[in-house]
N, C-alpha and C positions, 0 to 999 in steps of 0.2 A: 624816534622823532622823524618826522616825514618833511621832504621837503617845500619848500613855500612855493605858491604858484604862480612864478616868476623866475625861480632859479631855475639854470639852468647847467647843466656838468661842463665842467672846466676845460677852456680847450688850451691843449697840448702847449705849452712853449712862454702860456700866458702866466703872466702873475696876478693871483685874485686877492684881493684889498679889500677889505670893512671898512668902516668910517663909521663911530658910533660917536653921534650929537645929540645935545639935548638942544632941542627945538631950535631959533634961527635965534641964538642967542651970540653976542660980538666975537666972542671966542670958535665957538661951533661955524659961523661964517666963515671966519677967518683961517680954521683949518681947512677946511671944503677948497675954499680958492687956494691953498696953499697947497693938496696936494693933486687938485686937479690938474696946478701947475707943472706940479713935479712928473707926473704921469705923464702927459703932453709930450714935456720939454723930453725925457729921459726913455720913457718904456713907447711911448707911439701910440701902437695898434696896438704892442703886447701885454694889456692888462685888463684885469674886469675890477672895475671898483664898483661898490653896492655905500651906500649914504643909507644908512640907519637912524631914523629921529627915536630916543629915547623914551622921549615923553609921546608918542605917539604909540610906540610898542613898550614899555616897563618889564616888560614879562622878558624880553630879549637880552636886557641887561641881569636880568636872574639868572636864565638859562646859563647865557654867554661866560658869564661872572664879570661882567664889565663895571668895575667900581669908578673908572675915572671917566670924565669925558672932555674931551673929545679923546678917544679914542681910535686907533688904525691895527688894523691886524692882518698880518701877512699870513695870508692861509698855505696859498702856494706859490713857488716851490720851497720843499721844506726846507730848513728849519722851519716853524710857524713863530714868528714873532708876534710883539706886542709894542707898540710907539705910543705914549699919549702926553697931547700936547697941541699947539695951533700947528708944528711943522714949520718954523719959518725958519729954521737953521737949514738948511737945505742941503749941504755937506754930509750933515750928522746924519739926517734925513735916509738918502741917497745910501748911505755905506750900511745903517743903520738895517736897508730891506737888502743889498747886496748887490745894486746895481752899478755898473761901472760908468765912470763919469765922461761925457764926450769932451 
């Protein structure tokens, strides 16, 4: 599987984030702004998040095995989790991908 051309290899320190929506659908919104939040407020600079529309790519949620949506998936650092949901607990969130709270 080759990769897309737009990715780019992970840098050192960062935490890389999925976000699989299906289209601009209320939920799928309301994850997006939820964890663009959390990013911001919590990781800074130290994250790469990628926003996957479903319905725009189908084949991604095969590949991936992405059954729910919205979806978030913590690639790195490992463990590689799996969240899915709007995010709005933001606690759960937080402890959830392993970041410590300010």
């Amino acid at each position: 599987m080759g990769k897309s051309k737009n990715e780019e290899p992970p840098v050192e320190g960062k935490m890389v984030l999925k976000l699989y929506v299906s289209g601009m659908s209320p939920k799928s919104m309301e994850a997006i702004e939820n964890i663009n939040r959390l990013c911001h407020e919590y990781l800074e600079d130290a994250f790469d998040l990628e926003i996957i529309d479903l319905y725009k790519h189908p084949e991604i949620a095969v590949e991936q095995q992405i059954v729910f949506s919205p979806s978030l998936i913590k690639r790195l650092p490992l463990p590689k989790k799996t969240l899915v949901g709007t995010f709005s607990d933001k606690e759960k969130v937080i402890r959830a991908l392993g970041v410590s709270f300010k």
